[in-house]
N, C-alpha and C positions, 0 to 999 in steps of 0.2 A: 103688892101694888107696885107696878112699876114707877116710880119718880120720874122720870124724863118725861115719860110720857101724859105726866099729869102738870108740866111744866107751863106757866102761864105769866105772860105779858102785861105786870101792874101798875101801876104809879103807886111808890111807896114814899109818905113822908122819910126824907133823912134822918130825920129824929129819931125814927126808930130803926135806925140801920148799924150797929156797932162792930168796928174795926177788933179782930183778936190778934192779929200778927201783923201791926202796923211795918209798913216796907219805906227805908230812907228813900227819897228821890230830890233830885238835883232842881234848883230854881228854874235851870234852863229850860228843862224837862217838862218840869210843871209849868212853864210859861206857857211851853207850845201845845201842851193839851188845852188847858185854858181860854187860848188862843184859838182852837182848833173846834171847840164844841161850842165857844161866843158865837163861830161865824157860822159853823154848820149843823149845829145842834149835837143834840147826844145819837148817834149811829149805832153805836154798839149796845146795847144793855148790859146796866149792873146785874150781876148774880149775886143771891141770897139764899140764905137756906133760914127757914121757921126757928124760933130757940123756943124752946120752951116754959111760956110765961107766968108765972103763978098766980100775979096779978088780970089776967085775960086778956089783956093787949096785944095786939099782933106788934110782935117784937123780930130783926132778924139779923143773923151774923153776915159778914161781906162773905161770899167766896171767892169772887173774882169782878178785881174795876176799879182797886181802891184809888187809881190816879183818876180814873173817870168821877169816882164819888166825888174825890178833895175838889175836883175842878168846877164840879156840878154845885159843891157846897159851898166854895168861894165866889162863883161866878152869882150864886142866889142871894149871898151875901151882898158883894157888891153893887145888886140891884137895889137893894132895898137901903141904901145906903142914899142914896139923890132924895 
C-alpha cells in the first residue's frame, strides 16, 4: 500500500495529536506564526502519522507543523478564553 497516496485531508481534534521530538522556538517566532494563521488562517496542513492505539481511538504523532500545532492550539485557547 502506497501511503502518500492514501494521504487524506482531516480535521483532527488536537487532543489527540502528540508532539515526540518537541523543537525550542523563540517568542518572536511564535508571535509571528500566531499572528500569521489569527489573520489568515491555517495554509499549510499539519502532518501526522496514525500511532497505534490499544484503546481504539484514533490517536496521532506530529510529523511535521509543530509551530503551526502550538499556534493553532494557543490561538483555540485564546478564543475560548472571552
Amino acid at each position: 500500500m502506497n501511503r502518500r497516496r492514501d494521504a487524506k485531508v482531516r480535521m483532527i481534534p488536537l487532543e489527540r495529536i502528540s508532539v515526540v521530538n518537541p523543537r525550542e522556538r523563540g517568542k518572536r517566532k511564535f508571535k509571528q506564526i500566531v499572528d500569521n494563521i489569527a489573520s489568515l488562517g491555517l495554509k499549510k496542513p499539519i502532518t501526522v502519522t496514525p500511532k497505534d492505539a490499544a484503546n481504539g481511538d484514533d490517536e496521532y504523532y506530529l510529523v511535521c507543523g509543530q509551530g503551526r500545532y502550538e499556534a493553532v492550539s494557543y490561538t483555540h485557547l485564546r478564543a475560548h478564553e472571552t
